[in-house]
Backbone as JSON Lines, residues from 0, in Angstrom:
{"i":0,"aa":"X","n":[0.84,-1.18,0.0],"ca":[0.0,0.0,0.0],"c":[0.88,1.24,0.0]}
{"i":1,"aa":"X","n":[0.85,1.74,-0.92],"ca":[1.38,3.55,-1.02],"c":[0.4,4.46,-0.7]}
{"i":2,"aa":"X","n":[0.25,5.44,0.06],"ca":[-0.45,6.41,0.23],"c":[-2.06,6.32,0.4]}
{"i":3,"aa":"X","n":[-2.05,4.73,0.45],"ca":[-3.62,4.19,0.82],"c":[-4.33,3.66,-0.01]}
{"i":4,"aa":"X","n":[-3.06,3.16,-1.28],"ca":[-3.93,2.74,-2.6],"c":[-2.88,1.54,-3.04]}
{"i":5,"aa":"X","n":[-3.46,0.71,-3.43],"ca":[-2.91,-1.12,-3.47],"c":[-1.75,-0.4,-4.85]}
{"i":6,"aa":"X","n":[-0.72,-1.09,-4.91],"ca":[0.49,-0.83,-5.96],"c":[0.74,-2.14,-6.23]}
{"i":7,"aa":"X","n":[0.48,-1.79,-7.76],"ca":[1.28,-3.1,-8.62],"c":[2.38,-2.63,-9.34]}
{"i":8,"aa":"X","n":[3.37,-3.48,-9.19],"ca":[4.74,-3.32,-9.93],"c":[4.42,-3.92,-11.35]}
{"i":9,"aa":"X","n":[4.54,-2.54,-12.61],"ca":[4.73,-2.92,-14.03],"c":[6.28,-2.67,-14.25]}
{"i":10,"aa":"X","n":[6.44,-3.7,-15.18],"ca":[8.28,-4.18,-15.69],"c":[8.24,-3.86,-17.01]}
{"i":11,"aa":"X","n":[9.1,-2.85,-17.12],"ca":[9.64,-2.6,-18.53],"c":[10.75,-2.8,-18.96]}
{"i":12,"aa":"X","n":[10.96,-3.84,-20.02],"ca":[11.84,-4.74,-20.49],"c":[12.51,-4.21,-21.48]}
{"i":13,"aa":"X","n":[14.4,-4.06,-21.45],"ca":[14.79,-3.33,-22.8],"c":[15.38,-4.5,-23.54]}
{"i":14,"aa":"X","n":[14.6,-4.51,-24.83],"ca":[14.94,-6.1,-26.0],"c":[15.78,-5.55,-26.77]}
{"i":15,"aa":"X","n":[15.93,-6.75,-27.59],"ca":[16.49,-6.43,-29.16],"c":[15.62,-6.1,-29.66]}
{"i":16,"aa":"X","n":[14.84,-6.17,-30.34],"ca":[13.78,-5.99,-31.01],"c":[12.06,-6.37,-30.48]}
{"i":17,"aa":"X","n":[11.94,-5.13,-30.3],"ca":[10.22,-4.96,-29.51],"c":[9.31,-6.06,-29.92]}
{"i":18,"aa":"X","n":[8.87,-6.34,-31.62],"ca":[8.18,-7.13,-31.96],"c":[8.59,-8.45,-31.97]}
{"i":19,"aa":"X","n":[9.86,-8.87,-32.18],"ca":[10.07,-10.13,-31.94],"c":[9.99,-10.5,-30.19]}
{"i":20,"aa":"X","n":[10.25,-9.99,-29.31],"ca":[10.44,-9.92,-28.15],"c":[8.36,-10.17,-27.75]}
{"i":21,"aa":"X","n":[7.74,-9.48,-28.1],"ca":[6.32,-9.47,-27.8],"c":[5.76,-10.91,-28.27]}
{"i":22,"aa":"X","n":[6.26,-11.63,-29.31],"ca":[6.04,-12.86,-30.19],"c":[6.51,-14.07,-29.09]}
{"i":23,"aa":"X","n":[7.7,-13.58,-28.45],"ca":[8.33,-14.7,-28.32],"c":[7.84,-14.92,-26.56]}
{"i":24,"aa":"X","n":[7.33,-13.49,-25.84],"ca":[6.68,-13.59,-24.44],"c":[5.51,-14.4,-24.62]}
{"i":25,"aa":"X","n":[4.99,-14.33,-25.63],"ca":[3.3,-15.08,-25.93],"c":[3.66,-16.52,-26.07]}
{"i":26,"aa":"X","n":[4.61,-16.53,-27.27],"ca":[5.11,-18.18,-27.02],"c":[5.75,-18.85,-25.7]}
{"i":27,"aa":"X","n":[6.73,-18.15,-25.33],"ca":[7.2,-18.84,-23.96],"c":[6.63,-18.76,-22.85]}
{"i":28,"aa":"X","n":[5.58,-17.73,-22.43],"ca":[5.25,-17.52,-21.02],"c":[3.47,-17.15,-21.22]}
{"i":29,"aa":"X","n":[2.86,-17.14,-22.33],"ca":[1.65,-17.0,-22.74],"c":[1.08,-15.76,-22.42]}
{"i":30,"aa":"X","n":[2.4,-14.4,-22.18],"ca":[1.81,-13.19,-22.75],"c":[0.93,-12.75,-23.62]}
{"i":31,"aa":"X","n":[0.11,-11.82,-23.56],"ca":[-0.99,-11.2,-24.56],"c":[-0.76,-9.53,-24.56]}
{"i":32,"aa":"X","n":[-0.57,-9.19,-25.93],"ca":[-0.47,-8.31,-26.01],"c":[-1.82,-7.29,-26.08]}
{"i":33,"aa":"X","n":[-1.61,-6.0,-25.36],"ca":[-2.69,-5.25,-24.83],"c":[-2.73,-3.8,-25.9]}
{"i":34,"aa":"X","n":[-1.35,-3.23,-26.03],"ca":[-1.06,-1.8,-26.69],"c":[-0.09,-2.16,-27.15]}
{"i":35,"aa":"X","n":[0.3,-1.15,-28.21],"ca":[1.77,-0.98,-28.46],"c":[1.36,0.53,-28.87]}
{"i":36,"aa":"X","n":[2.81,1.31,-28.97],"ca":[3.24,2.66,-29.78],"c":[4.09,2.37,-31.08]}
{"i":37,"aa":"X","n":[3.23,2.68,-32.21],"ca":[4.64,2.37,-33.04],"c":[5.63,3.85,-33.79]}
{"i":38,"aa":"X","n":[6.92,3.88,-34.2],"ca":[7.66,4.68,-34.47],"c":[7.01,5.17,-36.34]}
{"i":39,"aa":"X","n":[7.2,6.13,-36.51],"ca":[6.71,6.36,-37.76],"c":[6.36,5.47,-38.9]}
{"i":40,"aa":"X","n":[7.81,5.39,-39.14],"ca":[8.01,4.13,-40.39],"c":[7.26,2.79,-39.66]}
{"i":41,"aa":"X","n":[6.5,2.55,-38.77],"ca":[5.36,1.38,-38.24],"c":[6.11,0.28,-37.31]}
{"i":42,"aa":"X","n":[7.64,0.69,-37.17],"ca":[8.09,-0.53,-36.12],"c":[8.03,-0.05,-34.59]}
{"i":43,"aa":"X","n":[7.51,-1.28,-34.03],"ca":[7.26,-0.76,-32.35],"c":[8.09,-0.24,-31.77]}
{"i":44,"aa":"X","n":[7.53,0.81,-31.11],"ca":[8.47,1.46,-30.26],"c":[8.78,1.11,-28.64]}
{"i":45,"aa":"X","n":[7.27,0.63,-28.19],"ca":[6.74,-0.1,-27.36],"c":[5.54,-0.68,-27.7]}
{"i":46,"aa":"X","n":[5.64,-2.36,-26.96],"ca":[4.87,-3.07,-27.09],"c":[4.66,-3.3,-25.36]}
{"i":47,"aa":"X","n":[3.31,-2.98,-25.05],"ca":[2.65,-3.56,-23.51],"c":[2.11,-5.07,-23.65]}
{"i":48,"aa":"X","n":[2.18,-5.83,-22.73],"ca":[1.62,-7.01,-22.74],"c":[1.38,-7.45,-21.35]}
{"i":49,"aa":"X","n":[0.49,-8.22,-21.33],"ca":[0.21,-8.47,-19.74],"c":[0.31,-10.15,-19.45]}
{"i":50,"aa":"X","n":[0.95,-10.42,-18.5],"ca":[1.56,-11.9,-18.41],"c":[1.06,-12.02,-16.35]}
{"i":51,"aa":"X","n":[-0.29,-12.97,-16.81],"ca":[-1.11,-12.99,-15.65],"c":[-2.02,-11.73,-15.0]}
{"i":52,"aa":"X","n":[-1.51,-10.84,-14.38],"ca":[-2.17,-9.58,-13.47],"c":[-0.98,-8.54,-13.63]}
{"i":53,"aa":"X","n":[0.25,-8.82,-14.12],"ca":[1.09,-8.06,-14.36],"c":[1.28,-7.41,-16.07]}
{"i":54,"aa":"X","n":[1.34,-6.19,-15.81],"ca":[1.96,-5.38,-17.06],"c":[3.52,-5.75,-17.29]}
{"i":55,"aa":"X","n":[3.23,-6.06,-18.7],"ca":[4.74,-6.37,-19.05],"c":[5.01,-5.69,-20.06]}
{"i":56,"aa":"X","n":[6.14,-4.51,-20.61],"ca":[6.25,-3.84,-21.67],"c":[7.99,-3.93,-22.5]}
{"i":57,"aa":"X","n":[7.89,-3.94,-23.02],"ca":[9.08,-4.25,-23.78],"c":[9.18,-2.69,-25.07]}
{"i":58,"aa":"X","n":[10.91,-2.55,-24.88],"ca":[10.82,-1.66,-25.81],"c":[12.31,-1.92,-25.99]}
{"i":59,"aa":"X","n":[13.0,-1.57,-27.16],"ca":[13.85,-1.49,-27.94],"c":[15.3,-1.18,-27.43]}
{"i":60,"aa":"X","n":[16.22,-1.23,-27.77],"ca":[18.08,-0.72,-27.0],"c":[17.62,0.52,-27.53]}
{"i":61,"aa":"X","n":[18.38,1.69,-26.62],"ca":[18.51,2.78,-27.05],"c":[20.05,3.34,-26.65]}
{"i":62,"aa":"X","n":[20.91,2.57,-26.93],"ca":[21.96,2.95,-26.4],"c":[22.7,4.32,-26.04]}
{"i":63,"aa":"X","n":[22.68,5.1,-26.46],"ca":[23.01,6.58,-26.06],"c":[21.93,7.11,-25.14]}
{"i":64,"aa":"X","n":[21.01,6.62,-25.16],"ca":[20.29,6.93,-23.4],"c":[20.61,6.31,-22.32]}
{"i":65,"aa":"X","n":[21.27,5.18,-22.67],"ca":[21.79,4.27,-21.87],"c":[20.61,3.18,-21.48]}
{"i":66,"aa":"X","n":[19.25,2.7,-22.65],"ca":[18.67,1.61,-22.27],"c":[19.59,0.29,-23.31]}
{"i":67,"aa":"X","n":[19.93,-0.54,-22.72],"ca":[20.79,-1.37,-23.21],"c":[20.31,-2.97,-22.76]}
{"i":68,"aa":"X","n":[20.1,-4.3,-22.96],"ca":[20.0,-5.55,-22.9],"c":[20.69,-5.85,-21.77]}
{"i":69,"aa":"X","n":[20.13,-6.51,-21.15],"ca":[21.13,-7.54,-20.41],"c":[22.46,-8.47,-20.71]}
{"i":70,"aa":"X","n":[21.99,-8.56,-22.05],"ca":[23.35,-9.72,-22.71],"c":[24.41,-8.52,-23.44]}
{"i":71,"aa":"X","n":[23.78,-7.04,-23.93],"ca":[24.57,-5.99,-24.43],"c":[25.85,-5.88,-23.2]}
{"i":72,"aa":"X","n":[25.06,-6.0,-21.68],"ca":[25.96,-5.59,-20.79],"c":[26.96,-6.71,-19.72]}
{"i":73,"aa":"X","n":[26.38,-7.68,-20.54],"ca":[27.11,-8.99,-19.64],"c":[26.02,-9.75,-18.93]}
{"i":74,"aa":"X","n":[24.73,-9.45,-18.82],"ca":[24.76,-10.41,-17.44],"c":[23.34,-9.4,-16.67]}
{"i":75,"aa":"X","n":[22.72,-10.27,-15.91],"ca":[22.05,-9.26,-15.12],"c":[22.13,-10.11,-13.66]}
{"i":76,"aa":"X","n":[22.08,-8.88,-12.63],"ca":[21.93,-9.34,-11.48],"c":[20.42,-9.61,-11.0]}
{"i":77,"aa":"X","n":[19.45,-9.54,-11.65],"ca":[18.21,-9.69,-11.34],"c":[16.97,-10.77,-11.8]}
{"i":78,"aa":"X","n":[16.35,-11.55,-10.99],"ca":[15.22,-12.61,-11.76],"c":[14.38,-12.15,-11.84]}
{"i":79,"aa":"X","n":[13.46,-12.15,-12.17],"ca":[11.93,-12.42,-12.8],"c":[11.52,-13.89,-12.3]}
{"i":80,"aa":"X","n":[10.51,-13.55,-11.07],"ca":[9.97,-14.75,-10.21],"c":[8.29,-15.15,-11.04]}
{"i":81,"aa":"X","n":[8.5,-15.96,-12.03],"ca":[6.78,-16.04,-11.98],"c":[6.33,-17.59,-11.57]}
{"i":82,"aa":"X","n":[5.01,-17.09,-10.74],"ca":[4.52,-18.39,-10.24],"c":[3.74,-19.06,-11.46]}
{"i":83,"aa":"X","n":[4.17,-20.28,-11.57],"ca":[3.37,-21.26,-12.67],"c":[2.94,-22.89,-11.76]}
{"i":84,"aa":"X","n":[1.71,-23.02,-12.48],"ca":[1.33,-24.89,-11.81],"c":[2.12,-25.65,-12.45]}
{"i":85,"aa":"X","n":[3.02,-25.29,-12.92],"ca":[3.72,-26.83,-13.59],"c":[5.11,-26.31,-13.9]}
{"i":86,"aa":"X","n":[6.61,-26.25,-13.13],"ca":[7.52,-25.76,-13.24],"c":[7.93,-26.35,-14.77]}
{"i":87,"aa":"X","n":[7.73,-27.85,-14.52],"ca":[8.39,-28.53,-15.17],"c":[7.63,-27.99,-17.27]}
{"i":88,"aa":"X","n":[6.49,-28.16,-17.23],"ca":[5.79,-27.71,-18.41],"c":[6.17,-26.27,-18.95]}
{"i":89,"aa":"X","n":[5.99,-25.68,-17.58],"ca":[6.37,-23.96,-18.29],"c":[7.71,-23.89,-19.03]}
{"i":90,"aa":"X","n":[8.91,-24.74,-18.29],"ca":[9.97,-25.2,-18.51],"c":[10.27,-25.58,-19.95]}
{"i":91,"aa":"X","n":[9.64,-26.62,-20.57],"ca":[9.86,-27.22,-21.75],"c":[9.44,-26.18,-22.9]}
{"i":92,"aa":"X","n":[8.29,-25.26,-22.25],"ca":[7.76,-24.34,-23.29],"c":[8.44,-23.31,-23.53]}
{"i":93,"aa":"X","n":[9.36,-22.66,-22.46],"ca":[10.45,-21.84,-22.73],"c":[11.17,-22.55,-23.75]}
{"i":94,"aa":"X","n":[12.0,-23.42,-23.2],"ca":[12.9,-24.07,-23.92],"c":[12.41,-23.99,-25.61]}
{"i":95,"aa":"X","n":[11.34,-24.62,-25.94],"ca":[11.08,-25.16,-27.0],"c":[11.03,-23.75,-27.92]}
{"i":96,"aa":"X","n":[10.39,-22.37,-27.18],"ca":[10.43,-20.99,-27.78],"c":[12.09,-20.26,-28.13]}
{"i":97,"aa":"X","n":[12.82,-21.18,-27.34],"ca":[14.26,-20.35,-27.53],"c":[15.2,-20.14,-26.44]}
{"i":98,"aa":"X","n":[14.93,-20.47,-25.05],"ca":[15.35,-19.83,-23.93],"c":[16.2,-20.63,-23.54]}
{"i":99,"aa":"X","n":[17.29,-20.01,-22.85],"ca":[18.8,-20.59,-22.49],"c":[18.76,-21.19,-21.36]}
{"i":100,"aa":"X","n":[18.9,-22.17,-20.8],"ca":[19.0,-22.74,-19.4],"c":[19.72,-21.77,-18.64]}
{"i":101,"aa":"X","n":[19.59,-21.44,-17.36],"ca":[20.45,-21.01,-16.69],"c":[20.3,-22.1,-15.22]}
{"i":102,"aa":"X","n":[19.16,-22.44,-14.66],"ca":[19.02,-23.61,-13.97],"c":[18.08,-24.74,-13.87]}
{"i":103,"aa":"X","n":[18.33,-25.64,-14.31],"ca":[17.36,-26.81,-14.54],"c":[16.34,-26.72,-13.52]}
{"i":104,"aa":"X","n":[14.67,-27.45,-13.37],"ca":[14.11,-27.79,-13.04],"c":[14.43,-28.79,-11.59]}
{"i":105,"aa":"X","n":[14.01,-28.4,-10.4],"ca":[14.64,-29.08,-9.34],"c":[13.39,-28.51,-7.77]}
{"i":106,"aa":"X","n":[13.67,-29.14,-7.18],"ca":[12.37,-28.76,-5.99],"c":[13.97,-28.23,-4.88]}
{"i":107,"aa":"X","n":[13.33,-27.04,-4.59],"ca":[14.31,-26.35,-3.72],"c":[13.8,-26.7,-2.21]}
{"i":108,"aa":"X","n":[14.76,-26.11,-1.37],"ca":[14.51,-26.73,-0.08],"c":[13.44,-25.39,0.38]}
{"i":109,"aa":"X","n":[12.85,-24.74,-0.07],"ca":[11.78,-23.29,0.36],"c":[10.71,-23.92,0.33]}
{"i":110,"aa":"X","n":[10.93,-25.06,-0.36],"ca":[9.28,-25.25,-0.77],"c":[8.94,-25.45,-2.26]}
{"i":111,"aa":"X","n":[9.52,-24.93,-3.09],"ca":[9.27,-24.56,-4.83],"c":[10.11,-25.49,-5.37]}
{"i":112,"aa":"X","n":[9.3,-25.7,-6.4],"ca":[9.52,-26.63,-7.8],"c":[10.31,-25.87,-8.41]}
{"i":113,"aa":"X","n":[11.48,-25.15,-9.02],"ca":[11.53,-24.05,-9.52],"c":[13.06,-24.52,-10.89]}
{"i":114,"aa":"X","n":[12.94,-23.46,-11.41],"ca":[14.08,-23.55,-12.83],"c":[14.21,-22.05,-13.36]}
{"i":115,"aa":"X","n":[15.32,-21.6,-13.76],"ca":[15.64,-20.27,-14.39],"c":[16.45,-20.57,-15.35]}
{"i":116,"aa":"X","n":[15.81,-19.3,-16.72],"ca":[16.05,-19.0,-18.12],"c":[16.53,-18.15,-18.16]}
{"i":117,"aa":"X","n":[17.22,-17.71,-19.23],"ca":[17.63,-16.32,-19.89],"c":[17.01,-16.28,-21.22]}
{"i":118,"aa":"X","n":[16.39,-14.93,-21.36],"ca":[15.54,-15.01,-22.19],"c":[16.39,-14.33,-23.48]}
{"i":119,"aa":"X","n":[15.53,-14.41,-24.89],"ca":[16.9,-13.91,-25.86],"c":[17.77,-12.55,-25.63]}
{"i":120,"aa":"X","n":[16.73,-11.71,-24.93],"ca":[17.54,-10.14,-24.97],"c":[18.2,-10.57,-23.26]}
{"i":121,"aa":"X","n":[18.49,-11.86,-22.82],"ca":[19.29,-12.18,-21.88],"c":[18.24,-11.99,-19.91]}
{"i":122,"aa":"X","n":[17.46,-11.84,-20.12],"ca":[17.01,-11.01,-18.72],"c":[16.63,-12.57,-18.04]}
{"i":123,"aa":"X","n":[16.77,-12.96,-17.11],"ca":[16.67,-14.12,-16.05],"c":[15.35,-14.1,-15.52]}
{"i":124,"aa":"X","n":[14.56,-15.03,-15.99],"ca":[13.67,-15.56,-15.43],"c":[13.58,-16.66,-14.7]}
{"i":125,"aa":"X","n":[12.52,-16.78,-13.27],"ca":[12.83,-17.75,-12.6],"c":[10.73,-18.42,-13.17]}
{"i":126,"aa":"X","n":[10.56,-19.76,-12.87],"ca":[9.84,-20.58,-12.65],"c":[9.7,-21.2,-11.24]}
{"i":127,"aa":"X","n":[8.27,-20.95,-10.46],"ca":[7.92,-20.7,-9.34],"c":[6.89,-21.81,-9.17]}
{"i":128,"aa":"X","n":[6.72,-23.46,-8.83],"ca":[5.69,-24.27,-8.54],"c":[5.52,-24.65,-7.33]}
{"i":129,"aa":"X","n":[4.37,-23.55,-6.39],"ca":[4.33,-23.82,-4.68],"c":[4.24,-25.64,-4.31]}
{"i":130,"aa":"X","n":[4.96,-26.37,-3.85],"ca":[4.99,-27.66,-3.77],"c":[4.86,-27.47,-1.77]}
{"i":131,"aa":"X","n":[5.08,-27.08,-1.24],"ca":[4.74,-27.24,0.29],"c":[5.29,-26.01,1.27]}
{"i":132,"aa":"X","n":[4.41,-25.74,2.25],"ca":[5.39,-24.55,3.2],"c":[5.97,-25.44,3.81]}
{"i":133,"aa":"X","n":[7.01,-24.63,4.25],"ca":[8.58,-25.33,4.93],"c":[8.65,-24.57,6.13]}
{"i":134,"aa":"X","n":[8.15,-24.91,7.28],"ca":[8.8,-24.12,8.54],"c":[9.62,-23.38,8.5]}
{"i":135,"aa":"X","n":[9.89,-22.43,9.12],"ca":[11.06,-21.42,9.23],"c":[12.42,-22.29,10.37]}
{"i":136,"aa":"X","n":[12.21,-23.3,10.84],"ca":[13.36,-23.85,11.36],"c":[13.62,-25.03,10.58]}
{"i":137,"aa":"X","n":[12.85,-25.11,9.96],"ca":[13.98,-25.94,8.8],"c":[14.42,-25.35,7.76]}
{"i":138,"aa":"X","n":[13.92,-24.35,7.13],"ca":[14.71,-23.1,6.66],"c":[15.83,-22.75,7.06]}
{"i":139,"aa":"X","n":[15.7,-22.57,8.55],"ca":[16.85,-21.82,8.81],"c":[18.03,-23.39,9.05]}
{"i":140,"aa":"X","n":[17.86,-24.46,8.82],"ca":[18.94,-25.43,9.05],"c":[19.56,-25.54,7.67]}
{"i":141,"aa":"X","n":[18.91,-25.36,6.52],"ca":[19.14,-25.6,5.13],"c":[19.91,-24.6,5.02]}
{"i":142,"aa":"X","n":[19.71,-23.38,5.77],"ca":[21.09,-22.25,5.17],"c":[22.26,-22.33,6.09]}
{"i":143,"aa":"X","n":[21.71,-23.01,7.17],"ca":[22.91,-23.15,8.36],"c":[23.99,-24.01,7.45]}
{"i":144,"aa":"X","n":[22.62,-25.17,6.62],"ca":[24.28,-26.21,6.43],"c":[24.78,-25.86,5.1]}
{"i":145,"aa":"X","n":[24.05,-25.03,4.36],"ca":[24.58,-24.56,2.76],"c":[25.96,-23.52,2.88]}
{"i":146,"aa":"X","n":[25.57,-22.41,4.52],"ca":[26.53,-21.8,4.38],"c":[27.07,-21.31,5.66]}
{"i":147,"aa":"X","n":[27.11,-22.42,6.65],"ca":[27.51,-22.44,7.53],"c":[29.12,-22.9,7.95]}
């Protein structure tokens, strides 16, 4: 709650290319596109799409403003958590659209079914399947012995 009014976080995504990028959210993660803006000559400038209850928008490198890719810059330090019923399915459907493994499919000790991609313009997505709550003291033994 901000100022007494519910806040949803919208993500704006900088791609290689807006329209291929909008094509390839619908195929891998079953985005739907809502708006776009397009640039004169008719190529998107931004494309909005909504993936579940979240706004998802994608728009183009602009390098001398400094909007640049994740893979332009090496790497990102950040995931993209989305919850799905079937880690393993959402999984194959990335894959099969284009998406790079970054961690296989595996049931973590939190509780989650989970697996992370890099998507083509590189940005890390994670896959989220609630499989059980986990006490907080066995939580806290799983990090005692991971990094204790």
């Amino acid at each position: 709650m901000v100022g007494g009014m519910t806040t949803q976080l919208a993500v704006h995504l900088v791609v290689d290319d807006p329209q291929a990028a909008a094509e390839w959210y619908a195929a891998a993660l079953g985005a739907r596109e809502t708006s776009r803006v397009n640039l004169p000559d008719g190529r998107p400038l931004t494309v909005e799409l909504r993936l579940g209850d979240t706004v998802l928008a994608v728009a183009g490198e602009v390098p001398a403003a400094g909007m640049r890719t994740p893979a332009a810059l090496g790497g990102t330090p950040a995931a993209f958590h989305l919850p799905v019923p079937d880690t393993d399915a959402a999984w194959q459907r990335a894959l099969a659209a284009g998406a790079t493994e970054f961690e296989a499919p595996h049931d973590a000790f939190w509780g989650d079914r989970t697996a992370q991609f890099l998507d083509p313009s590189g940005h890390r997505w994670a896959l989220d399947q609630h499989l059980r709550d986990v006490p907080a003291e066995e939580l806290a033994a799983h990090v005692a012995a991971m990094f204790g």
